[in-house]
N, CA, C and O of each residue as an XYZ file, in Angstrom:
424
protein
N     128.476    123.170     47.639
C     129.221    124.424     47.605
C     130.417    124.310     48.546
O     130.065    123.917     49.658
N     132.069    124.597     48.402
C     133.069    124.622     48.807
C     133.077    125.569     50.084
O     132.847    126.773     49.973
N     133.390    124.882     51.465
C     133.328    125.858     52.417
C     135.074    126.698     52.774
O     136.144    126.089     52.751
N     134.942    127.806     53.000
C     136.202    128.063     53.285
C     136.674    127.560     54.301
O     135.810    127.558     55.178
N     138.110    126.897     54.818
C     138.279    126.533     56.439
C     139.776    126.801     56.657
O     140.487    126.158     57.429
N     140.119    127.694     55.985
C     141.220    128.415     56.542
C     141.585    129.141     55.694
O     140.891    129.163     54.677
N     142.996    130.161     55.758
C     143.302    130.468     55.277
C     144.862    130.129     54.573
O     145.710    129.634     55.315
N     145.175    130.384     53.264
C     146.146    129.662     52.612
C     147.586    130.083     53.668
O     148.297    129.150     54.043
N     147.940    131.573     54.107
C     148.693    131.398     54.806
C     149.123    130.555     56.015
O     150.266    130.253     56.360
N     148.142    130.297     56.483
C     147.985    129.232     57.614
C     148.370    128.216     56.865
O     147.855    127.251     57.430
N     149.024    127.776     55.834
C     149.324    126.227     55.514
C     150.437    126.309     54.315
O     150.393    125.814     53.189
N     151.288    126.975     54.841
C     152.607    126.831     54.189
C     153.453    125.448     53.339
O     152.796    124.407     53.367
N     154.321    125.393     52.874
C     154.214    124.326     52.303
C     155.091    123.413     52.967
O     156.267    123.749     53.102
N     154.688    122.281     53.412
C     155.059    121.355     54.470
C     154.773    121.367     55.697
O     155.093    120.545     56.555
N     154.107    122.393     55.805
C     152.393    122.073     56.891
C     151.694    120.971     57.030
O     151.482    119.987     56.321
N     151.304    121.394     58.305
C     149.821    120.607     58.204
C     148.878    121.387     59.381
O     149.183    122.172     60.278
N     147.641    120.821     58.968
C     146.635    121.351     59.999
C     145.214    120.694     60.032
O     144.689    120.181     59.043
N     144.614    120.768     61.350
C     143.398    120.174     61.840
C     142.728    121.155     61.558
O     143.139    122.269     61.883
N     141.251    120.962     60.727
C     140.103    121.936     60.472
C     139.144    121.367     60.556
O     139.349    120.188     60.266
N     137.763    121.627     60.904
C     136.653    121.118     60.915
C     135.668    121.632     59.823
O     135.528    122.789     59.427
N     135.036    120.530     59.438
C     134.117    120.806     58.522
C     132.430    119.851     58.999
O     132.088    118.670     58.952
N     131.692    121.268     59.475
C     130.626    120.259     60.065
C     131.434    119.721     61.796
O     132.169    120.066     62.722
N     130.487    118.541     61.176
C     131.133    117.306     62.495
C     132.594    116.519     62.392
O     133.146    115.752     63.182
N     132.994    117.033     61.079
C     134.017    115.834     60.600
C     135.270    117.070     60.658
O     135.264    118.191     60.149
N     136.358    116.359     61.513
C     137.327    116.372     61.436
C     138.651    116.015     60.135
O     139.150    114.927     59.850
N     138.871    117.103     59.670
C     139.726    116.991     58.463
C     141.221    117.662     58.679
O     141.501    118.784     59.102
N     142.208    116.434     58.179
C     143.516    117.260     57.947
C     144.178    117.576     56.707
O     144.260    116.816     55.743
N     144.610    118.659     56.782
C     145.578    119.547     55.877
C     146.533    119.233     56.043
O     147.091    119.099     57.132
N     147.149    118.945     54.487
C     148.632    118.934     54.893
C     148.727    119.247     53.292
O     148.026    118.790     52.389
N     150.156    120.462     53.204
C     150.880    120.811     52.160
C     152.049    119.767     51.516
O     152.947    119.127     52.062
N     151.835    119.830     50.800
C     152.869    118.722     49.962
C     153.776    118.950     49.306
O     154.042    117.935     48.661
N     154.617    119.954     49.028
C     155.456    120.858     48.125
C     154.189    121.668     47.333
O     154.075    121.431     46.131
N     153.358    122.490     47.877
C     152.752    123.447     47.145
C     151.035    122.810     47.143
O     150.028    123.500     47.305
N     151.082    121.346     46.916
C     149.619    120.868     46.770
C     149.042    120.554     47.724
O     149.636    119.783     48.478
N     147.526    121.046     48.140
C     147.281    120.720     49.235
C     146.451    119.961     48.880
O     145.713    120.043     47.898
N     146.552    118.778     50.045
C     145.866    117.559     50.172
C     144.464    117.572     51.349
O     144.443    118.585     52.049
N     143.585    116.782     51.550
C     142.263    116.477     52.667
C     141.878    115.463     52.713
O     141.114    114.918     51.917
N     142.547    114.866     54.059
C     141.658    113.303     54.483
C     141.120    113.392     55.988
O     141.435    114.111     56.936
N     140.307    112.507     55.845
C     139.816    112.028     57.564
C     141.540    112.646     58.586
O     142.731    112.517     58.303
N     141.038    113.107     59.426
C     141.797    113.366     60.119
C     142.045    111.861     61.287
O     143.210    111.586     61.572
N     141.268    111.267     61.692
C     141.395    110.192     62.657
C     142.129    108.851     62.255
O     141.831    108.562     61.096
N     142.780    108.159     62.689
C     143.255    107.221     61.974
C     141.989    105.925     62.548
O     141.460    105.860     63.657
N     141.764    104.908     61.217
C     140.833    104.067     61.132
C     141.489    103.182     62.332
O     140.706    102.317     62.724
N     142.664    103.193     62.965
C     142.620    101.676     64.227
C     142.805    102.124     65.168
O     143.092    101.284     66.020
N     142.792    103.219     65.547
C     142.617    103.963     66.913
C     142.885    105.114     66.933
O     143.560    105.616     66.034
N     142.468    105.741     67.858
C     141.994    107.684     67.884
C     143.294    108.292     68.083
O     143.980    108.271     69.104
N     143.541    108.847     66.948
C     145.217    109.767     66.534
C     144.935    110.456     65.461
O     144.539    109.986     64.394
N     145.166    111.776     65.757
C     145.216    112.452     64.905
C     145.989    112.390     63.533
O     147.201    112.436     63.748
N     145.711    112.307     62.310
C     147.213    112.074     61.635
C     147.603    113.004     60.725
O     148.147    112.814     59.637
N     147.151    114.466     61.470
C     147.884    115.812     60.953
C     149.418    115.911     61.733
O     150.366    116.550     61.278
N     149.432    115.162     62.954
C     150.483    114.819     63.748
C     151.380    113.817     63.663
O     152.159    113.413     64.527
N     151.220    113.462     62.609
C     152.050    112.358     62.091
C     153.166    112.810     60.887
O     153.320    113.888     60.313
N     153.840    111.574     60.766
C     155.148    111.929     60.053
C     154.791    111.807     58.201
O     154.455    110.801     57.576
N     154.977    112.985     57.771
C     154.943    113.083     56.161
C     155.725    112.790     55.547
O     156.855    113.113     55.914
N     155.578    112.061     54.347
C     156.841    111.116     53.579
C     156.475    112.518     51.807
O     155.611    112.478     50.930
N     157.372    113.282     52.005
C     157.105    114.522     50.526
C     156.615    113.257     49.619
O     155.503    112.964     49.180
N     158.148    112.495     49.495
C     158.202    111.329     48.111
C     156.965    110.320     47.701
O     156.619    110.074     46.545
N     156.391    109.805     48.873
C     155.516    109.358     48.764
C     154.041    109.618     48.804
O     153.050    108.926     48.570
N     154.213    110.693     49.133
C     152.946    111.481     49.490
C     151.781    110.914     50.475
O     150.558    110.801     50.559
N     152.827    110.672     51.068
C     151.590    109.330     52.355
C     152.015    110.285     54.052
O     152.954    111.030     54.332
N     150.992    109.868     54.751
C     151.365    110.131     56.444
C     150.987    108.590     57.274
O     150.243    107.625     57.100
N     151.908    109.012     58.164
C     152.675    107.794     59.384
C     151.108    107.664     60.446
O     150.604    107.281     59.390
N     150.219    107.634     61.228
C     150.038    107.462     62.198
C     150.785    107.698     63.048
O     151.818    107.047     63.202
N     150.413    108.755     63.849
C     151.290    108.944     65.050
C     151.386    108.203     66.290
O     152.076    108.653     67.205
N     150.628    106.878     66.432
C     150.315    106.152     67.408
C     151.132    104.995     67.049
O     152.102    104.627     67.712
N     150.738    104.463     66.042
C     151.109    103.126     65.567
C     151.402    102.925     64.264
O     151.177    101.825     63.760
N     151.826    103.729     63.695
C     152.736    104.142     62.225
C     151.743    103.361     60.638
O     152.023    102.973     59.504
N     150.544    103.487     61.499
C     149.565    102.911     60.248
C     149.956    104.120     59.257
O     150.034    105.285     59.647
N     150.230    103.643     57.718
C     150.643    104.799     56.313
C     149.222    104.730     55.590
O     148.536    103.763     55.259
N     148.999    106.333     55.443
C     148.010    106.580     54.600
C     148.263    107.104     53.368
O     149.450    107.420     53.291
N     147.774    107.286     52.574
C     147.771    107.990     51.391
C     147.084    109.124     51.383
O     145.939    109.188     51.832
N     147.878    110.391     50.738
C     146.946    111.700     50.917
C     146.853    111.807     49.674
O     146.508    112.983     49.551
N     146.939    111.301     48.475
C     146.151    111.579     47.374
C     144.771    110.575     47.296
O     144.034    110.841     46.346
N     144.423    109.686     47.995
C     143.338    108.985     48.070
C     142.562    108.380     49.026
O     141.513    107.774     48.809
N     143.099    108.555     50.102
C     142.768    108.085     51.559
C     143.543    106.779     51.700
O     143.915    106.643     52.865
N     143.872    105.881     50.993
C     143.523    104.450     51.381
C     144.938    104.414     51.922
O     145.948    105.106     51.796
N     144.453    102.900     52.828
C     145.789    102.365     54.157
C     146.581    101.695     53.355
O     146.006    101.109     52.438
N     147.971    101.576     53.426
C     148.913    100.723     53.242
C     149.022     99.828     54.168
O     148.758     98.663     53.870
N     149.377    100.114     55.321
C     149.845     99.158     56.640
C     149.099     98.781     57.334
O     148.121     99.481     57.596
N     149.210     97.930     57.720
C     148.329     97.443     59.488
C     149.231     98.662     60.339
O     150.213     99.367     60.107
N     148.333     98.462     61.380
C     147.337     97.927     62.288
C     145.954     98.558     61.603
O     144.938     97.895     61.809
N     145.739    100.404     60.398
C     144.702    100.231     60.051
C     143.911     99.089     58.965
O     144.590     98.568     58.080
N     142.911     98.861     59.061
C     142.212     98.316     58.311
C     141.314     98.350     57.429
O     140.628     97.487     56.881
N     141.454    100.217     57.299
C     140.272    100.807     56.507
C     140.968    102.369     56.027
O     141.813    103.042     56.617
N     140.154    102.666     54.555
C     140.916    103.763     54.686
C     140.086    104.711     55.170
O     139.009    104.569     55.748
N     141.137    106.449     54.665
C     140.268    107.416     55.745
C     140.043    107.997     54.165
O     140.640    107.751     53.117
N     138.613    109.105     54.574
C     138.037    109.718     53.486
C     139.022    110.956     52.830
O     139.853    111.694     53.361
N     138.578    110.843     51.552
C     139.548    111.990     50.609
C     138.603    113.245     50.484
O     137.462    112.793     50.380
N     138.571    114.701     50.446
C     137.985    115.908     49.989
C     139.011    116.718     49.641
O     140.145    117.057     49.977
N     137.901    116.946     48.583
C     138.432    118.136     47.545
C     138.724    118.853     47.922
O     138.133    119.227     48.935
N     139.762    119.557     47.467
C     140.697    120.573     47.777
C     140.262    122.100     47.035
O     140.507    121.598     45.938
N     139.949    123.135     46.771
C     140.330    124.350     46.157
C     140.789    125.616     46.727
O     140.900    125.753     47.945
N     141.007    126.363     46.059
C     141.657    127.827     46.661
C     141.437    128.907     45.692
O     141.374    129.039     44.469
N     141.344    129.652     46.795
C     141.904    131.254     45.746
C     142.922    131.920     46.417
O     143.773    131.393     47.134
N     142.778    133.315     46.107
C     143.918    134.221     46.706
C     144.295    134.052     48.279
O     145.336    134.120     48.933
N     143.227    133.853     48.495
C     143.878    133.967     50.559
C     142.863    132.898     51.221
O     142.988    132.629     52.416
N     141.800    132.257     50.394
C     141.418    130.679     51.360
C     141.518    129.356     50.784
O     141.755    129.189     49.588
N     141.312    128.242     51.757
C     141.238    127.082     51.005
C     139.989    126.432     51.434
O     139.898    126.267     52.650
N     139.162    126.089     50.823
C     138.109    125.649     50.419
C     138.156    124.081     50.422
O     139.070    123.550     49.792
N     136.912    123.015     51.319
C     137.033    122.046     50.718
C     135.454    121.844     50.659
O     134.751    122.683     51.221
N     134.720    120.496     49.836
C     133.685    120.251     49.193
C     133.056    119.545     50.985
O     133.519    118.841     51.882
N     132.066    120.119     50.755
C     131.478    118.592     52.164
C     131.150    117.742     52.059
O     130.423    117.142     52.851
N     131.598    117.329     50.947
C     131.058    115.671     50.901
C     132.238    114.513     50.519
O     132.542    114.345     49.338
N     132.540    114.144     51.025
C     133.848    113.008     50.263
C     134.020    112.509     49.079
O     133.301    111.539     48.839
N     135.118    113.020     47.800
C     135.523    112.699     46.906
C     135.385    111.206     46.927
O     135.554    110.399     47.841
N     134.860    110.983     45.066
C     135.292    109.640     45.200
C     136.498    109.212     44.851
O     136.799    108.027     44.998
């Protein structure tokens, strides 16, 4: 069952944001309208990467430590220094929350 963990105003479009689900740390980030959910931590060292730099075109984020590129439509790493990707969850919404699944998309 989809938990609510924020609300849609809170995530305007070209946002981002840190939410917790459980134990696991998840980031939000708006994409021109679509919202995306991955591991918030980056896989090669502890950085947040709701704080990192968003590419619209590519739909990927920077690592804010060490510019490891992720993918927010699927988790997976492009660059070194990570070596692993970070987990993807489902996204939904209604009128005023956004909802994600607790368990990691495959």
């Amino acid at each position: 069952m989809p938990t609510a963990v924020c609300l849609r105003a809170e995530l305007p479009a070209g946002a981002t944001k840190k939410v917790f689900l459980g134990d696991k740390q998840i980031g939000l980030f708006n994409v021109r309208g679509t919202i995306y959910a991955i591991g918030n931590i980056c896989t090669h060292a502890y950085a947040e990467l709701h704080d990192g730099y968003v590419d619209d075109d590519d739909c990927t984020v920077d690592c804010p430590l060490h510019g490891a590129r992720f993918d927010l439509k699927t988790g997976a790493h492009f660059t070194l220094p990570a070596m692993a990707d970070v987990s993807r969850y489902t996204v939904s919404m209604d009128d005023t929350h956004i909802y994600l699944d607790s368990y990691e998309a495959e």
